[in-house]
DOPA-753383 format. One record per residue: residue in one letter; x, y negated, z negated of N, C-alpha, C in turn; chain. Coordinates in steps of 0.001 Angstrom, whole numbers, always signed. Layout:
<atoms>
{'A' {X Y Z} {X Y Z} {X Y Z} 'A'}
...
</atoms>
This chain:
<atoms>
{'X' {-11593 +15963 -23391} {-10287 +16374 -22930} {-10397 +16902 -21492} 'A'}
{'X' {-9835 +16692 -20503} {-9293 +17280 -19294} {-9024 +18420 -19033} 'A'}
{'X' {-9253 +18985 -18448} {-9300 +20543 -18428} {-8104 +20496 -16940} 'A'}
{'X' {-7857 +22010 -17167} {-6515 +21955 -16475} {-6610 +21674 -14894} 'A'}
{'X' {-7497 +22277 -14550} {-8311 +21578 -12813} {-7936 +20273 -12386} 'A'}
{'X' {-8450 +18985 -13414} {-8172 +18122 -12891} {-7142 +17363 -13428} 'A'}
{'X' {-6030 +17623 -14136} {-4919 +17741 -14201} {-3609 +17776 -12938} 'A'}
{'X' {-4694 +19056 -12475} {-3224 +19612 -11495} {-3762 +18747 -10170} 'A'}
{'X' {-5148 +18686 -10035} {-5437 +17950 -9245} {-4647 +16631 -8825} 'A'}
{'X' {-4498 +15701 -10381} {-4020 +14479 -10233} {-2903 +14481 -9451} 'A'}
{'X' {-1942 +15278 -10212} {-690 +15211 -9645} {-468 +16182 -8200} 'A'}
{'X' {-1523 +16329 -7633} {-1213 +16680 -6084} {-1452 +15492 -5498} 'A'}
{'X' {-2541 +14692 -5656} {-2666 +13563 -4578} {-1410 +12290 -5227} 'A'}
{'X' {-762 +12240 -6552} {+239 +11359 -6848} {+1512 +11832 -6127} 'A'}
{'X' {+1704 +13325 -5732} {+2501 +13829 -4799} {+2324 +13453 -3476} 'A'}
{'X' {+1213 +13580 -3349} {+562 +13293 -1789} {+881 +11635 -1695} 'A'}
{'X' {+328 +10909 -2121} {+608 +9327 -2372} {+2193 +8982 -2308} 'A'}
{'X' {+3145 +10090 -3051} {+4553 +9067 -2941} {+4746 +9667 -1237} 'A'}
{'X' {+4727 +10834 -1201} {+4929 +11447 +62} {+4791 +10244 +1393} 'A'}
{'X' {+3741 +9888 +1214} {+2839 +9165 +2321} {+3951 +7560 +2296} 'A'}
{'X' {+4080 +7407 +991} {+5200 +5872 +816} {+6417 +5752 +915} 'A'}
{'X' {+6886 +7214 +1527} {+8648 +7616 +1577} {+8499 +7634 +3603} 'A'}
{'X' {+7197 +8071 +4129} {+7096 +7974 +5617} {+8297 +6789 +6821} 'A'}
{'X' {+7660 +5340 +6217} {+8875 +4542 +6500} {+10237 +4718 +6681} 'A'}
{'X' {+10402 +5332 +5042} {+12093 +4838 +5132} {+12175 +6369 +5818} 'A'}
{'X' {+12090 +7766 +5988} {+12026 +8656 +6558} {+12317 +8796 +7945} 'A'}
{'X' {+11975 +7654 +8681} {+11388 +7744 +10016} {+12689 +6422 +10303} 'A'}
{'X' {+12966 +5113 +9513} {+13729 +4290 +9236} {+15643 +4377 +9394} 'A'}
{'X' {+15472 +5294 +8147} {+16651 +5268 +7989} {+17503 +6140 +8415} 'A'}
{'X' {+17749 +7129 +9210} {+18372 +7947 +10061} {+18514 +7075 +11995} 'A'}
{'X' {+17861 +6193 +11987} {+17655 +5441 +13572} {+18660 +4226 +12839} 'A'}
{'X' {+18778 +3751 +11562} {+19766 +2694 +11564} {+21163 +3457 +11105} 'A'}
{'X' {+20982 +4373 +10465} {+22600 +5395 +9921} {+22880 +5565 +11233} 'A'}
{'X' {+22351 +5813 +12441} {+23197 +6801 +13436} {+23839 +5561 +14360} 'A'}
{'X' {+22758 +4699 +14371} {+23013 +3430 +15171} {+24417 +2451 +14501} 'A'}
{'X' {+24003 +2204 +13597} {+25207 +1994 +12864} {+26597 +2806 +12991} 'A'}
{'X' {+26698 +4240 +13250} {+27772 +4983 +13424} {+27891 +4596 +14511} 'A'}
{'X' {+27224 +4789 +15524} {+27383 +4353 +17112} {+28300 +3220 +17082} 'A'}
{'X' {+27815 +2257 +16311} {+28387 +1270 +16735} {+29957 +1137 +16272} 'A'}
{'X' {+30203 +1698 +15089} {+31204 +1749 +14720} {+32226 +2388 +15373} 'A'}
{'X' {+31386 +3480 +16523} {+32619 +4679 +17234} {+32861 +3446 +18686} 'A'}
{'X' {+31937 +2444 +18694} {+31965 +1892 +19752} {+33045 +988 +19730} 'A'}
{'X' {+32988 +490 +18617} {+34434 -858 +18756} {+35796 -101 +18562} 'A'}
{'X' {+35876 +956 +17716} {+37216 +1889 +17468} {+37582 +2334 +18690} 'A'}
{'X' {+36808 +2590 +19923} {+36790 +3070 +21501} {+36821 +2183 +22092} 'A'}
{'X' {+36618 +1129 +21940} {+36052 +159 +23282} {+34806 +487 +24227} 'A'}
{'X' {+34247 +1398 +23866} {+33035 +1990 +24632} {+31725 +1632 +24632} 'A'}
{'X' {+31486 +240 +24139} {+30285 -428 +24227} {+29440 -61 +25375} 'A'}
{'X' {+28067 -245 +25022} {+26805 -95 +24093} {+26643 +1653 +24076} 'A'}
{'X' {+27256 +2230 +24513} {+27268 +3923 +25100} {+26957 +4961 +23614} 'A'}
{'X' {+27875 +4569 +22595} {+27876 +5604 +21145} {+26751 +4840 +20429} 'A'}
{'X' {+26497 +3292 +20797} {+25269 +3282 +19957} {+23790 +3352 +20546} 'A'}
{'X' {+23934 +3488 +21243} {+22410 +3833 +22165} {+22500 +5320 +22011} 'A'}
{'X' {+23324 +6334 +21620} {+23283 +7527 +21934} {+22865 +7686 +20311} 'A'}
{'X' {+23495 +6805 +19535} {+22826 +6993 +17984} {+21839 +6578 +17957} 'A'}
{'X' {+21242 +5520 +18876} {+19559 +5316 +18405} {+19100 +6216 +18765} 'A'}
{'X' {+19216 +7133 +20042} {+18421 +8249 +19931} {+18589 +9525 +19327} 'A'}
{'X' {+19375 +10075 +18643} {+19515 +10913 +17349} {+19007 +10475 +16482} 'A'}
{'X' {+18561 +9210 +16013} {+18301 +8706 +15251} {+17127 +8813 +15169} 'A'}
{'X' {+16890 +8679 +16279} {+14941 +8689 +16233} {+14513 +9739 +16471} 'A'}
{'X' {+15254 +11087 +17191} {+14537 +12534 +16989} {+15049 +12558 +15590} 'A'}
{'X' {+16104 +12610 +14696} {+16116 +12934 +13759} {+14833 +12390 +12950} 'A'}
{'X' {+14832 +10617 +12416} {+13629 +10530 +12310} {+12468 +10835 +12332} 'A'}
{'X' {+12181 +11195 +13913} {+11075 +11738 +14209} {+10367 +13528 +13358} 'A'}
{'X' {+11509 +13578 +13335} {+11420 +15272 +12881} {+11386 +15135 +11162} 'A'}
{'X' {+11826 +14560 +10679} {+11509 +14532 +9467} {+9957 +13539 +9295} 'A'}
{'X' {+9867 +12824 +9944} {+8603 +12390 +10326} {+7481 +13429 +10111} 'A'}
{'X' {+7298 +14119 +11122} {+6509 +15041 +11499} {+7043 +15913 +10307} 'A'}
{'X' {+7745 +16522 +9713} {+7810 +17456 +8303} {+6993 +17057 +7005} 'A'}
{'X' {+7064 +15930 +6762} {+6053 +15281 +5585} {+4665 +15530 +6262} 'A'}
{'X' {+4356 +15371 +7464} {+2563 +15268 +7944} {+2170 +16259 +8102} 'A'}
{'X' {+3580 +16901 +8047} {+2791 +18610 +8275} {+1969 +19522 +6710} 'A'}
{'X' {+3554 +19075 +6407} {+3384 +19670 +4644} {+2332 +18818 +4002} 'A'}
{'X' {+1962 +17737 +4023} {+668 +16660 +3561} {-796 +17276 +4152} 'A'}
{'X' {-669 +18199 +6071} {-2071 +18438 +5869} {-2085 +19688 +6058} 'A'}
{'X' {-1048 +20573 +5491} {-899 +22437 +5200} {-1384 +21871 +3860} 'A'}
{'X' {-1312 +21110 +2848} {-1559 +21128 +1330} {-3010 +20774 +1074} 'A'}
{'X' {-3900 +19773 +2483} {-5309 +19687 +2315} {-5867 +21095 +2918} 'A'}
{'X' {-5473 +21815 +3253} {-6456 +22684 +3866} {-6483 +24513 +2937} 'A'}
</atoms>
């Protein structure tokens, strides 16, 4: 039988593992939501390419920052 050690063990690196497989859409999907809004404020305005270039980049600090929140919390949990 397994003793409780490597138990809890398992399920930190199966935590660690989905963590690491959510990175993509993390980093993904906030650069196409904002871009996508952009674009949508763009044709309701007539203000092409201006609201969606301003959503790709919210998009990608947002991204980015949740980015960097998983890698942080992934290597505060190895140490």
């Amino acid at each position: 039988m397994k003793n409780k050690r490597e138990t809890t063990n398992k399920k930190h690196e199966f935590q660690k593992s989905m963590s690491l497989l959510t990175l993509g859409t993390e980093l993904t999907i906030p650069i196409v939501v904002f871009a996508l809004l952009g674009y949508w404020v763009d044709t309701e305005w007539d203000s092409k390419p201006t609201w969606m270039v301003t959503g790709l980049f919210v998009g990608l600090i947002v991204g980015a920052y949740n980015f960097w929140k998983i890698i942080r919390k992934l290597t505060k949990n190895d140490k």
